[in-house]
C-alpha positions in Angstrom: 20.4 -18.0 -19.5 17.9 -20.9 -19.1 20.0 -23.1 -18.7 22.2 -21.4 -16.2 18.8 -21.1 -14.0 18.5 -24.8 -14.4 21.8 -25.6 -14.0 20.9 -23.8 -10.6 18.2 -25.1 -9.2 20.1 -28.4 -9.4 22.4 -27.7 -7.6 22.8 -25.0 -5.0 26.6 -24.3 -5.4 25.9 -22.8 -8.9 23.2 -21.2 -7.5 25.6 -18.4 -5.7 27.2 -17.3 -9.0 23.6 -16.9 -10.6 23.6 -13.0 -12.3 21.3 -11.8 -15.0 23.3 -10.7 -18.1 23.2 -7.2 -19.5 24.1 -4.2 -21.2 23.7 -1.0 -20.0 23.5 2.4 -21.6 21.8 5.6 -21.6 20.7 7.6 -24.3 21.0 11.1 -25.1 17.9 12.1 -24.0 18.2 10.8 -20.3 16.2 7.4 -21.0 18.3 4.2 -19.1 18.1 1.2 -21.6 19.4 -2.3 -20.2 19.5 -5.1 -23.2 19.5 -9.1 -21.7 20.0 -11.1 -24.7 18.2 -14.8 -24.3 17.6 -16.5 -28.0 16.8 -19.9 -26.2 13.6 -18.9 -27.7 11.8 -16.6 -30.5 10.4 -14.2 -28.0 10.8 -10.5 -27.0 10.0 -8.6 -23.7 10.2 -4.9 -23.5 10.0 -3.6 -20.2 9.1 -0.3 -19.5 9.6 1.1 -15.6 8.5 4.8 -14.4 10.1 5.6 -11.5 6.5 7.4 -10.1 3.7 5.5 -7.8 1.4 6.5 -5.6 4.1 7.5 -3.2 4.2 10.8 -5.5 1.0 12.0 -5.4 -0.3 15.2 -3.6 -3.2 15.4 -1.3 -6.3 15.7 -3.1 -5.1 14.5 -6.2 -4.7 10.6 -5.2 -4.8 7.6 -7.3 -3.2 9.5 -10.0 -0.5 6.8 -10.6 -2.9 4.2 -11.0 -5.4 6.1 -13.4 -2.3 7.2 -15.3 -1.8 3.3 -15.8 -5.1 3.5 -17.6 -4.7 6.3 -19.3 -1.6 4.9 -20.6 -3.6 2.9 -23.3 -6.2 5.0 -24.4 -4.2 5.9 -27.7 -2.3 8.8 -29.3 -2.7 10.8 -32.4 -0.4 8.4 -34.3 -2.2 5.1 -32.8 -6.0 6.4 -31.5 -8.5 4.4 -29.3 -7.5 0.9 -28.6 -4.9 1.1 -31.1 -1.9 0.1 -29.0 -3.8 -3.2 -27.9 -5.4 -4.0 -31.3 -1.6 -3.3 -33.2 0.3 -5.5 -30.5 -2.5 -8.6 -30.6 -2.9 -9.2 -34.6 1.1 -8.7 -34.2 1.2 -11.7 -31.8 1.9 -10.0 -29.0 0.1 -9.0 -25.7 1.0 -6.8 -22.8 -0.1 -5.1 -19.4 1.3 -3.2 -16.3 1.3 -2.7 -12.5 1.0 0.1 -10.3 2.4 0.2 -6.8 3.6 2.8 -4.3 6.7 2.9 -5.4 6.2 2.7 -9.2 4.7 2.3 -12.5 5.3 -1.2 -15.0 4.1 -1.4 -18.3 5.5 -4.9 -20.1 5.3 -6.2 -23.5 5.9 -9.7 -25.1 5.6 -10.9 -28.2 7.4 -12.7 -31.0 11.2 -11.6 -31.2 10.0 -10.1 -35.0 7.8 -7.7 -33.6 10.4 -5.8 -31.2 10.4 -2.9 -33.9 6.9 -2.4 -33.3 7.1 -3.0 -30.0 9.5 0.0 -29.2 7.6 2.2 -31.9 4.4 1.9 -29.4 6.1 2.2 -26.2 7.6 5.8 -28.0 5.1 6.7 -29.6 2.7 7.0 -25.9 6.1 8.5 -24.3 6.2 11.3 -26.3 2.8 11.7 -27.2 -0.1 11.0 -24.6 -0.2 14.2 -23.1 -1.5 15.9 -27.0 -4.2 13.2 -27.4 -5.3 13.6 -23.9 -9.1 14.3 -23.8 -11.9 15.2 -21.4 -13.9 12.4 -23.0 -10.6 9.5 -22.2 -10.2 11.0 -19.0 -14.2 10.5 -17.8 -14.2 6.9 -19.4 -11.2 5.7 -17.8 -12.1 7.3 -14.2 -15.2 5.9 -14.3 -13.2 2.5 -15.0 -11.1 2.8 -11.9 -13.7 3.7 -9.4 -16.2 0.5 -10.5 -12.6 -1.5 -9.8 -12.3 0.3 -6.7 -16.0 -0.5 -5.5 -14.8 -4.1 -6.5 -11.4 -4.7 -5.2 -12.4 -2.2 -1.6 -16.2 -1.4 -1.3 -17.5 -4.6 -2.4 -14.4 -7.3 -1.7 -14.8 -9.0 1.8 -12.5 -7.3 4.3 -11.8 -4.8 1.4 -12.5 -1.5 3.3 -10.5 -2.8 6.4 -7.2 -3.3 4.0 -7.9 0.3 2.7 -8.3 1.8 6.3 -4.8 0.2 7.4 -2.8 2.8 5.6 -4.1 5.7 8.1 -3.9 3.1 10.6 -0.1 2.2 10.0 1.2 5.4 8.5 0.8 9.6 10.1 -1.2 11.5 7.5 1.3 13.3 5.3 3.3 10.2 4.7 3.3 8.9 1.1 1.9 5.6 1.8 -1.0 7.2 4.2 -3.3 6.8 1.1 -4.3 3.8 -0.8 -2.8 3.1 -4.7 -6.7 3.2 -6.1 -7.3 6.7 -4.4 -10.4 8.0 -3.5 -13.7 8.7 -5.4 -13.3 12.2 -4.5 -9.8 13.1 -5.6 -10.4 10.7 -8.8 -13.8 12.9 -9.2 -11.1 16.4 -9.2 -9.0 15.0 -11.4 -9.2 18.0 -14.6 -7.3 17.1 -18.1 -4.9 20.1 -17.3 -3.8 17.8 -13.7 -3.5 14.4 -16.1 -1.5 16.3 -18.6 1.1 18.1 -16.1 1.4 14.4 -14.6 2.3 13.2 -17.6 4.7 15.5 -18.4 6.5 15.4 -15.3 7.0 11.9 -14.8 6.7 10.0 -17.8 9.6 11.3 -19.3 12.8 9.7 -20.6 14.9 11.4 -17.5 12.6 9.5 -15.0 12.2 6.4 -17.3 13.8 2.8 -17.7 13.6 0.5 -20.6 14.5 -3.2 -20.8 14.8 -5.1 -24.2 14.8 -9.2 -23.1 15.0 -11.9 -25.2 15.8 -13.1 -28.7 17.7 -9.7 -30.9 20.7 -8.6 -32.5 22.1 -6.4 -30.0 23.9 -4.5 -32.7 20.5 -3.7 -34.5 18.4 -3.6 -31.3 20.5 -0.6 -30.4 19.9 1.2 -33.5 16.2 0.3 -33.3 16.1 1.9 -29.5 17.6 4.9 -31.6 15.4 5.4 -34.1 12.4 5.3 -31.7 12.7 6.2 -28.0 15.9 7.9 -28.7 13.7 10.2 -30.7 11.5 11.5 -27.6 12.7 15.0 -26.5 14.6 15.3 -23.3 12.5 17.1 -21.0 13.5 20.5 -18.8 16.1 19.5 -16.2 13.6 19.4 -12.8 13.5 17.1 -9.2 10.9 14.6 -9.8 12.4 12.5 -6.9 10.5 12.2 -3.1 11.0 13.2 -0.8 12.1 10.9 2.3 10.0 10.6 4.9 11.1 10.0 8.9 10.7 6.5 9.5 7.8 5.4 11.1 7.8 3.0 13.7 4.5 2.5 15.8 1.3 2.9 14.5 -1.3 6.2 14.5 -4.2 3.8 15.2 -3.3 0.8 17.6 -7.0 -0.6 17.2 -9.4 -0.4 14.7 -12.7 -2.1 14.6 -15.1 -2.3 11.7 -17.9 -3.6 10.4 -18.4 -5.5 6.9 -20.8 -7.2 5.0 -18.9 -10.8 5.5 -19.8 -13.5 7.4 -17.3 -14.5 9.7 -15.1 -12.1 11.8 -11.3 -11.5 11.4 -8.5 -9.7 12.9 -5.4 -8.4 10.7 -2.2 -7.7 12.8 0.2 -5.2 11.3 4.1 -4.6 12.3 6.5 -2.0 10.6 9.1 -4.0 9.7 12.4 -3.2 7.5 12.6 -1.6 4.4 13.2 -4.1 0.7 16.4 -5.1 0.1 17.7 -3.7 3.6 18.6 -5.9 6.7 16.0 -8.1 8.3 13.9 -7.3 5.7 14.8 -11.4 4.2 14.3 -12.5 7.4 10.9 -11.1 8.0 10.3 -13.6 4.5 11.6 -16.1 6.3 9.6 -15.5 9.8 6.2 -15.4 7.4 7.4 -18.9 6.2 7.8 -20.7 9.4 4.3 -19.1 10.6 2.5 -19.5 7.6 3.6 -21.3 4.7 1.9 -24.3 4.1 -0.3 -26.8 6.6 3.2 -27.4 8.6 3.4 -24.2 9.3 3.6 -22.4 13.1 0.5 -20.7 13.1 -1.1 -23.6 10.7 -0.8 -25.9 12.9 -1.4 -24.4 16.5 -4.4 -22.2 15.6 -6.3 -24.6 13.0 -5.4 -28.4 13.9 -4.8 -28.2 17.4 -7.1 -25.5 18.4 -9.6 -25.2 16.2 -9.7 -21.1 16.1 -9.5 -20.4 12.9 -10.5 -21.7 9.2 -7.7 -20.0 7.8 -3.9 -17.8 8.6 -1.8 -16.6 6.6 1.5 -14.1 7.4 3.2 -12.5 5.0 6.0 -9.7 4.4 5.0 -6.9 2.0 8.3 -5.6 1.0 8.0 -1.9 -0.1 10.7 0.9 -1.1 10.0 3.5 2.0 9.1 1.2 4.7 7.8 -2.5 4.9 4.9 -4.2 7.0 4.5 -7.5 8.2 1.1 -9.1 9.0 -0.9 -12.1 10.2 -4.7 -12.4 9.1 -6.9 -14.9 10.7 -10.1 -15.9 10.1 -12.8 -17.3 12.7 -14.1 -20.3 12.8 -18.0 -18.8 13.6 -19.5 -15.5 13.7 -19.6 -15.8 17.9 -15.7 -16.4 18.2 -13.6 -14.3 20.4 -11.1 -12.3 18.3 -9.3 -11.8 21.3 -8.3 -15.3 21.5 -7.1 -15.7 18.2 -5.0 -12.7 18.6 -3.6 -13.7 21.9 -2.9 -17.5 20.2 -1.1 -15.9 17.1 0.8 -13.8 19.9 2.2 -16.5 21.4 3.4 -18.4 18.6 5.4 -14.9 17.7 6.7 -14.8 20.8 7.6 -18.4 20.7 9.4 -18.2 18.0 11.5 -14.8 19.0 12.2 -16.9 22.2 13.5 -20.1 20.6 14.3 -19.4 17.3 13.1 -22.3 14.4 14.5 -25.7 14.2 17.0 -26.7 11.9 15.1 -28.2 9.8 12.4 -25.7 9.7 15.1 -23.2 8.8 16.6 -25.1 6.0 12.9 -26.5 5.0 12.1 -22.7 4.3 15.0 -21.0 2.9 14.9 -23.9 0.0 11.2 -23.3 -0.6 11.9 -19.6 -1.3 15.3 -20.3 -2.7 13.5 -22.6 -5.4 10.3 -20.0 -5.8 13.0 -17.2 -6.5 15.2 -19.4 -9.2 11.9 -20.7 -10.6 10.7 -17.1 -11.4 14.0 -16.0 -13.3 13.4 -19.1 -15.4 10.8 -16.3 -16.9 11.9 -14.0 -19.5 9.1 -11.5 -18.4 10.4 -11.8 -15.0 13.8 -11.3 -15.7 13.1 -8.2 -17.2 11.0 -7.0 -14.7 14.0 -7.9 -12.2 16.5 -6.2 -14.1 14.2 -2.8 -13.7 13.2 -3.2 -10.3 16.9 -4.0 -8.9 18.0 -0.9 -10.8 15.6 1.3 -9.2 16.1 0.0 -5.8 19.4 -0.5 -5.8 21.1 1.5 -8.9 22.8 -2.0 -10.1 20.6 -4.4 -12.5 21.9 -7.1 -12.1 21.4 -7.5 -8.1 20.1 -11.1 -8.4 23.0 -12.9 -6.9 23.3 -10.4 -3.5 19.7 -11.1 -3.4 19.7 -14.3 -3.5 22.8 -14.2 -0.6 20.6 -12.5 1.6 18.5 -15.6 2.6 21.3 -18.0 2.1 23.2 -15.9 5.0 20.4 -16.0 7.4 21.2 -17.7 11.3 18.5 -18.6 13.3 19.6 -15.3 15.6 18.6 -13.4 12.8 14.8 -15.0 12.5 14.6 -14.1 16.4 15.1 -10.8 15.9 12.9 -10.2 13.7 9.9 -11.9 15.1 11.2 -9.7 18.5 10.2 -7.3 16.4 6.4 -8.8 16.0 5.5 -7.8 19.9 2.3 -6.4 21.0 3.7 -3.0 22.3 4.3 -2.8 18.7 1.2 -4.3 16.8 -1.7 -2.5 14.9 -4.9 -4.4 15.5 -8.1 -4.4 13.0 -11.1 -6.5 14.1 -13.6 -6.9 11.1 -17.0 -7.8 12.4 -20.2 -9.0 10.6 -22.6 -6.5 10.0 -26.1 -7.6 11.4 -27.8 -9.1 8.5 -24.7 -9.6 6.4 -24.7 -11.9 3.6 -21.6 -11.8 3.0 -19.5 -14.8 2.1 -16.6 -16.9 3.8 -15.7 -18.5 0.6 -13.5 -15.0 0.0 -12.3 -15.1 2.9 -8.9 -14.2 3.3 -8.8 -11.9 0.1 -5.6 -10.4 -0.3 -6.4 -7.7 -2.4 -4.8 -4.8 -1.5 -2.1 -6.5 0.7 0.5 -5.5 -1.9 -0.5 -2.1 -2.4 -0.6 -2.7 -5.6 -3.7 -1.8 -8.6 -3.7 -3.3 -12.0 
C-alpha cells in the first residue's frame, strides 16, 4: 500500500486508480469490522468509530459526546484507573481519540504483536464501562473538561466568539446550535444514571465500527476479533440515528459584536456552504485555497502586502456531515483599525473571484497542493484507518478514496465561481471581536483556530 501511495504522488495518472484495500464483514452482534492488511511495517492500528457526536445530544445535557470521550478511559472492572493507558504504553503502544459533531474516534497503534491486547481493551470498555461507572470518575473527569473548556473558549483569544457562532449560524433546536465542549451548566447536570444510559445507547456494537490496519494474519486476526469484540452482547434492537434537520441557509444572527480580552480587533465572516462529500463542497476547498493558502494567496496578498489591513487572513472550509460553513478571519493591524474596511476589502476579493473565476495557473497551482496533502496523508497507516471509518460512515462504502480524490480533479473554473457566488454579503454572518478596555490580551494567538473544526480532544 505504501508504495502504491508513492507510486502516486509520482505520477498523477496512477493517482486516479488509488483505493484503500479491505475486507469487510460484520459480526453477529451488529459490530462492522473492516481489515486493511499493510506488513510494509511491524505496526498495528485499531480504529474504533461511534457513530454519536455532539449532534446527538439533547438540550440540557450538552457536551456529553465529548465527556464520554473522557470517560472512555477511566477503566473497567477488568482493567481499573488508568489501566487501559498504563497496559497499552509498557506494551509499546499509545493511543487517543476525537470528538466532533458528527462522531466519536478512539485510535490505537502499537507494535503488530500487541493487536491481541489491543482488541481485548477496546472490548473490554465496550462491554463494560457503563458497570464501572462511578460518581467519583464522573466529577474528576467533568471537572477535566470544563478547565479545557475555560482554556480552549473562556481563556483562548477570540475563544468565546468561535463558541457564540454556533447560535449565530444555526436556529436553536438544530444539532450543531451548541458547541462540542457543552456548557458548564449542562456538564454540572450531568448524574451517573445520564452517563450510563449514554453509554448504553450509543456505544454499542449495532452503532459501532472497527478497523484493524496494518501488519496481521487476516486468517487469525478474524478469529482474534471473535474471541473479543465478537464477545460483547448485541444490544435491544432501537433508532439511535438523527434526526435530519431542514437545511439552513441564512444566518439567525447577521452581526455579532463582542468584546475580548485580546489586543487587536478581528472580524470572522461565516457562509453556509455545502454539505462533506456533496457537490461544491470540494470546491469551497478550492475557493479557501486561492484566497488563503499561502503568501500568494488572494486575500494574502491584497489585504496584507498591498494594503496593509491586516497582520494575518486565513479562509477555510470546515466540512461537516449536516451542513458545512465556510469562513474568512482577519486580524487588524492596530487596535484603532476599521473592521469595516477589512470586511468590505475581503468582500471584494470574493466577489472578484465569483466574477472572473481563478487563473489557470492558480487553479492547477491549488488542486496539486491539496492533491499532494491528501496522498501524503494516506501514506499514514493511522490515517488510513481513520479514512476507511469516516468514508463508511459518510458514505456507506470504505473505500471512497478514489471518488474523493475525483472530486477536485473534476473541478472547472465555473465551478470555483459558484461557489464563491455563494460567499455574498446578503448571505454573510459577521462577528466583530473588540478589545476590552484595559485588555492584556496577546496578538501572538492571534488567529487561534480552536474550535473552527468543531471538534474537542
Amino acid at each position: 500500500m505504501f508504495l502504491l501511495l508513492s507510486a502516486a504522488l509520482a505520477s498523477p495518472a496512477q493517482a486516479a486508480d488509488l483505493s484503500l484495500p479491505h475486507e469487510r464483514y460484520q459480526l453477529d452482534n451488529g459490530l462492522t469490522v473492516i481489515l486493511h492488511h499493510d506488513d510494509s511495517l511491524p505496526q498495528v492500528v485499531v480504529d474504533t468509530w461511534y457513530d454519536v457526536g455532539s449532534q446527538n445530544e439533547v438540550a440540557g445535557r450538552t457536551g456529553f459526546a465529548h465527556l464520554f470521550e473522557h470517560l472512555m478511559f477511566m477503566g473497567t472492572t477488568r482493567l481499573p484507573g488508568s489501566g487501559f493507558d498504563d497496559l497499552m504504553e509498557q506494551s509499546g503502544g499509545w493511543n487517543n481519540a476525537w470528538t466532533s459533531e458528527d462522531a466519536t474516534n478512539y485510535y490505537d497503534v502499537g507494535p503488530s504483536h500487541i493487536l491481541e491486547l489491543l482488541l481485548w481493551m477496546e472490548a473490554d470498555r465496550m462491554e463494560g464501562l457503563d458497570g464501572a461507572m462511578t460518581q467519583e470518575k464522573l466529577d474528576l473527569q467533568r471537572d477535566v473538561v470544563r478547565n479545557e473548556r475555560r482554556q480552549s473558549v473562556e481563556d483562548a483569544p477570540y475563544g468565546e466568539a468561535w463558541e457564540a457562532l454556533n447560535g449565530a449560524m444555526y436556529p436553536a433546536d438544530h444539532p450543531y446550535a451548541h458547541p462540542v465542549i457543552g456548557s458548564h451548566e449542562d456538564l454540572q447536570a450531568a448524574t451517573v444514571e445520564d452517563v450510563v444510559a449514554f453509554f448504553q445507547k450509543y456505544y454499542v456494537p449495532t452503532n459501532a465500527s472497527l478497523v484493524v490496519a496494518g501488519d496481521f494474519d487476516p486468517v487469525a486476526v478474524k478469529a482474534l476479533i471473535e474471541q473479543t469484540l465478537g464477545t460483547v452482547p448485541r444490544p435491544p434492537d432501537m433508532v439511535v440515528g438523527s434526526v435530519v434537520p431542514d437545511p439552513v441557509d441564512l444566518p439567525v444572527t447577521p452581526m455579532l459584536e463582542l468584546t475580548d480580552e485580546v489586543q487587536l480587533p478581528a472580524t470572522m465572516l461565516t457562509w453556509h456552504s455545502p454539505k462533506v462529500l456533496t457537490s461544491g463542497d470540494a470546491a469551497m476547498d478550492v475557493v479557501a485555497s486561492i484566497l488563503g493558502e499561502g503568501r500568494s494567496s488572494r486575500l494574502y496578498s491584497a489585504l496584507l502586502h498591498e494594503q496593509g489591513l491586516v497582520t494575518e487572513v486565513q479562509a477555510y472550509q470546515m466540512s461537516q456531515e449536516l451542513g458545512s460553513l465556510f469562513q474568512v478571519f482577519a486580524l487588524a493591524t492596530s487596535p484603532d483599525d476599521d473592521l469595516e474596511a477589512i470586511e468590505a476589502a475581503v468582500q471584494a476579493e470574493l466577489d472578484r473571484l465569483a466574477q472572473d473565476g481563478p487563473t489557470e495557473e492558480e487553479l492547477t497551482r491549488t488542486r496539486n497542493q491539496l492533491e499532494l496533502h491528501f496522498l501524503r496523508e494516506l501514506e499514514d497507516l493511522n490515517s488510513r484507518a481513520e479514512n476507511l471509518n469516516r468514508y463508511l460512515h459518510l458514505t456507506g462504502e470504505a473505500d471512497y478514496v478514489a471518488q474523493d480524490l475525483q472530486r477536485y480533479r473534476d473541478l472547472t473554473p465555473d465551478d470555483i465561481k459558484a461557489a464563491a457566488a455563494m460567499l455574498s454579503t446578503a448571505r454573510r454572518q459577521t462577528t466583530r471581536i473588540y478589545p476590552a478596555p484595559d485588555s492584556e490580551g496577546g496578538e501572538d494567538d492571534a488567529g487561534d483556530d480552536t474550535g473552527a473544526e468543531g471538534g474537542a480532544q
